[in-house]
C-alpha positions in Angstrom: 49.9 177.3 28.1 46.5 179.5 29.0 43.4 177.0 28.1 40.8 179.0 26.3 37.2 178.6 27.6 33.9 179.8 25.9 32.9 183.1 27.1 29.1 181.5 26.7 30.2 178.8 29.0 32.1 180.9 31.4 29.4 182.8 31.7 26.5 180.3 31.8 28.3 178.5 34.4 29.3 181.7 36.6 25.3 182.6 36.8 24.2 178.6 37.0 27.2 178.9 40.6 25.4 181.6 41.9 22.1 180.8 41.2 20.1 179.1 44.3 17.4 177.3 41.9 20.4 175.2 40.6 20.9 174.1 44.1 17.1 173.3 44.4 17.9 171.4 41.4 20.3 168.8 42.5 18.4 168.7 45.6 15.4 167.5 43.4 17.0 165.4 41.5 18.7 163.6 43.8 15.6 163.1 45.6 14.3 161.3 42.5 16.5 159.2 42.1 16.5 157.8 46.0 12.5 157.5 45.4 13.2 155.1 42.1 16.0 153.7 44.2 13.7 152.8 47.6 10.6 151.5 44.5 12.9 149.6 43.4 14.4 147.9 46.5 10.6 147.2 47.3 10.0 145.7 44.4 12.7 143.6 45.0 11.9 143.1 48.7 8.1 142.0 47.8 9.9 139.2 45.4 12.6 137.8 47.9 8.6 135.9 49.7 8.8 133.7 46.5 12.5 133.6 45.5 13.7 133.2 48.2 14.1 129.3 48.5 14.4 128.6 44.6 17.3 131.0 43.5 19.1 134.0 45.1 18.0 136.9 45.7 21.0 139.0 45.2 20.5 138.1 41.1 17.4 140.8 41.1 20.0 143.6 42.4 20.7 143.8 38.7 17.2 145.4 38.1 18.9 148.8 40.2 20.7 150.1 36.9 17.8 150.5 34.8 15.8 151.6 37.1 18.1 154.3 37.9 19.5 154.9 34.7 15.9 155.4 32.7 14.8 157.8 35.5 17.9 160.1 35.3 17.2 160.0 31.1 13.9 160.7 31.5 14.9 163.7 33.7 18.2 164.9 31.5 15.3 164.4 28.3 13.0 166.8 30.1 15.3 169.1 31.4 18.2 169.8 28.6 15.5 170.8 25.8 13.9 173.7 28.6 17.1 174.9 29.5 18.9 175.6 25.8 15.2 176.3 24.0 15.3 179.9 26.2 18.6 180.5 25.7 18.8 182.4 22.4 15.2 183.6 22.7 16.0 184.2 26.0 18.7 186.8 25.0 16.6 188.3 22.4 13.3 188.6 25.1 15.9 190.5 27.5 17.1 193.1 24.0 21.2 191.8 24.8 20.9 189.2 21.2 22.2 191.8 18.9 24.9 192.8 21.6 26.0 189.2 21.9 26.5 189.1 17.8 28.7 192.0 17.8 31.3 190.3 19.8 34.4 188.1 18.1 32.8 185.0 18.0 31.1 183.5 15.8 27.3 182.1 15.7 28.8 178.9 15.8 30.4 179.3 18.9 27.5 180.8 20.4 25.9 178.2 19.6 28.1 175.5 21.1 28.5 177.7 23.7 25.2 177.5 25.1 25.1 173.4 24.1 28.5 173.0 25.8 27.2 174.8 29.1 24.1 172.8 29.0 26.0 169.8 29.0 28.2 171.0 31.9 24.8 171.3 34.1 24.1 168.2 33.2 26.9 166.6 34.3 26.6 168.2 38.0 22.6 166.4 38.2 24.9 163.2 37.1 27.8 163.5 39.3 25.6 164.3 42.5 23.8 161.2 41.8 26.6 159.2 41.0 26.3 157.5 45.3 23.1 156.4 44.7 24.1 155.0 41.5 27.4 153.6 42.7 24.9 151.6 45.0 23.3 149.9 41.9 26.3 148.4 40.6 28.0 147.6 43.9 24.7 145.3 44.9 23.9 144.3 41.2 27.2 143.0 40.7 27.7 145.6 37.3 31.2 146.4 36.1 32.9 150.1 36.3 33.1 150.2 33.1 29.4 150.7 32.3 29.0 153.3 34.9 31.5 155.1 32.4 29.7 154.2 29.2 26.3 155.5 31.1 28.0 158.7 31.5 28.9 158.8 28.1 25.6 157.9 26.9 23.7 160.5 29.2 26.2 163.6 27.7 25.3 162.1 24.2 21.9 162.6 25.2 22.4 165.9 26.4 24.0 167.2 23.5 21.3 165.8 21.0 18.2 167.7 23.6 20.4 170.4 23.4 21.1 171.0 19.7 17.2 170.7 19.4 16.4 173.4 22.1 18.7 175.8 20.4 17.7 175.4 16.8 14.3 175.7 18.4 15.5 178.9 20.4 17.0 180.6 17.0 13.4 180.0 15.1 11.1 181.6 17.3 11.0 184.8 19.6 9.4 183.7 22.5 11.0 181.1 25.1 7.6 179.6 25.8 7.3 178.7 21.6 10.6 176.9 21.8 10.4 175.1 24.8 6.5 173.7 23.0 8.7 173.4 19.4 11.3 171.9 20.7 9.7 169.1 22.6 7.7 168.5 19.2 11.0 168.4 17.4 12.3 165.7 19.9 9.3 163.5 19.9 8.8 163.8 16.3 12.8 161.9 16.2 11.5 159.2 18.3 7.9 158.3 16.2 9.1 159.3 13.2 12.3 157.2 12.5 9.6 154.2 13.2 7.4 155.1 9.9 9.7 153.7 7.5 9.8 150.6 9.0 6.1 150.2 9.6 5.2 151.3 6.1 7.5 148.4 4.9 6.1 146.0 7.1 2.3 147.2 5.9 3.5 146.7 2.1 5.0 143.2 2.4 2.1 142.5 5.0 4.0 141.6 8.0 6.8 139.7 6.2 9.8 141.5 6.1 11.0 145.0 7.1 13.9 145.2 4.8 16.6 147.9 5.5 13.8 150.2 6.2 15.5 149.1 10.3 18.6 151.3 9.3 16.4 154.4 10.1 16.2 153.6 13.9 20.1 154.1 13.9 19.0 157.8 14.3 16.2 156.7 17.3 17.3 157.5 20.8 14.6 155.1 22.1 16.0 152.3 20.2 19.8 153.5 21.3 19.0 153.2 24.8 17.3 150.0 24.8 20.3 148.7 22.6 22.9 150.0 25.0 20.6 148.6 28.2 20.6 145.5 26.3 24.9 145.2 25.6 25.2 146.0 29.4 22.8 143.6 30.8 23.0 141.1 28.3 25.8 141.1 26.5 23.9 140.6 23.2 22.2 143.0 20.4 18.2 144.2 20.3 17.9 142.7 16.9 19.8 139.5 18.2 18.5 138.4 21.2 17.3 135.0 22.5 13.9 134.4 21.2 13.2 136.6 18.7 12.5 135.3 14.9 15.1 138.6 13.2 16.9 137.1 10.3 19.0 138.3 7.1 15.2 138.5 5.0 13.1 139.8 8.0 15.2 142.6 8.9 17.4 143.1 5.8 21.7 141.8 5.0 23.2 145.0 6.5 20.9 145.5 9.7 21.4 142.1 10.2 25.0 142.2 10.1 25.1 145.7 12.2 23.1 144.1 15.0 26.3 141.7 15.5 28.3 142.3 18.8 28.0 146.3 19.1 28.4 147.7 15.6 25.1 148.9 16.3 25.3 150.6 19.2 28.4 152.8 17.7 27.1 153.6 14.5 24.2 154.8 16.1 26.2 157.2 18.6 27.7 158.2 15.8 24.7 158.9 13.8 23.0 160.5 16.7 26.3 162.8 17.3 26.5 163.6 13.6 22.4 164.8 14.0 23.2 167.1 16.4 25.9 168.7 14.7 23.2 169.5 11.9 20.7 170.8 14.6 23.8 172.9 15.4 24.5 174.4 12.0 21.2 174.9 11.2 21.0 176.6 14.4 24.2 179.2 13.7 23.2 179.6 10.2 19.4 180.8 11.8 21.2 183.4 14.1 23.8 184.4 11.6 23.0 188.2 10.6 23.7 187.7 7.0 22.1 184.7 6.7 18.8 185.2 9.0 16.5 187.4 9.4 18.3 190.4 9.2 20.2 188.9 5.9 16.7 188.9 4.2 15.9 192.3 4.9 19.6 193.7 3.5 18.9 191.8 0.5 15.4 193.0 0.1 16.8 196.6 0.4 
């Protein structure tokens, strides 16, 4: 049986091969992550002086994975939204936008085309720094597992920076507009989803948040440092040792979500179900009849 592939992604990827800049890429990001690596090492070097006779020092290898793991998110944050926010405008900047609708797919598929091959780029930054990585949870003591939950969680990121770039890329014309849109779009996701719960805590005065917590389920902050949290500690953000969250402070059903990782899946899924939204807003924007273009018909 003859597996179908995107032409968008056969393409993207056929270019992205040839291209020397991607090789620069890796090359750069590889070299990131052995800086953050050797800072990190130091760090725990300069601590070994005072550690060294009360505990062991091998415990502060554990420090490796997030380290590691919040520099290659910041760079897959940074780098996803620039590379999908040019690719609609892109095509219409170099006059082939109206060419690529005329073809049999549809602006859905476009669209997850150029998500898809995003992702796929992505994943090479990841795989080429999966050694340096491997290194992390081999010293830290870290199970296999979570390197295959961090890869899960970085294309989850990837798809979510790059359903924003695109819907960005279908709303304006220029590349440079929605790479500055699209970073505003992204941010505004992080502070945003926080309001709620500050308002609530400025109306009871510091007392209780309420449910208003439910809105962070759509945070990728608050993901992150939930799923750092399940992998180093075994325990939830809202349930940790020492801090004073309870069923009236934080509300019955967050409290009950933050329980074992209910949390941490119902926001992936949230998160996933966001950027299916970004998506269809995005093919709706490029869709001829319902676009632009659509207006104009109608106005006629």
């Amino acid at each position: 049986m003859r597996i179908r592939v995107n032409p968008i992604v056969k393409k993207d990827l056929q270019v992205t091969a040839r291209s020397m800049r991607f090789s620069w890429g890796v090359f750069a990001y590889g070299t990131v992550l052995v800086l953050a690596f050797l800072l990190a090492m130091a760090f725990i070097q300069s601590q070994s002086g005072s550690i060294y006779s009360s505990s062991n020092i091998y415990s502060y290898f554990i420090v490796l994975f997030p380290v590691l793991a919040i520099a290659q998110v910041c760079i897959v944050a940074l780098t996803v939204p620039i590379i999908t926010a040019s690719s609609i405008s892109g095509e219409r900047e170099r006059q082939t936008f109206d060419i690529m609708l005329t073809t049999c797919m549809s602006p859905f598929s476009i669209v997850a085309g150029k998500v898809i091959s995003a992702v796929i780029r992505i994943l090479f930054f990841v795989v080429a720094g999966m050694p340096i990585m491997a290194l992390s949870f081999i010293a830290g003591g870290l199970g296999w597992s979570s390197l295959f939950y961090f890869v899960l969680v970085i294309i989850l990121l990837s798809v979510l920076s790059g359903s924003i770039g695109i819907l960005c890329s279908a709303i304006c014309r220029k590349s440079i507009t929605a790479v500055i849109l699209s970073f505003v779009f992204y941010f505004g996701i992080y502070f945003l989803t926080f309001v709620p719960m500050i308002l609530k805590y400025v109306w009871t005065r510091g007392k209780s948040a309420g449910e208003s917590f439910l809105f962070l389920l759509f945070n990728p902050f608050v993901f992150f440092e939930e799923f750092f949290m399940q992998v180093m500690r075994g325990e939830s953000l809202f349930g940790m040792e020492g801090s004073n969250f309870s069923k009236n402070e934080v509300g019955y059903l967050t409290y009950h979500l933050s329980q074992g990782k209910t949390w941490l899946f119902l926001s992936a899924a949230c998160l996933l179900a966001l950027s299916l939204v970004f998506m269809c807003a995005a093919a709706w924007r490029i869709n001829p009849m319902h676009g632009t273009a659509g207006k104009r018909r109608r106005k006629k």
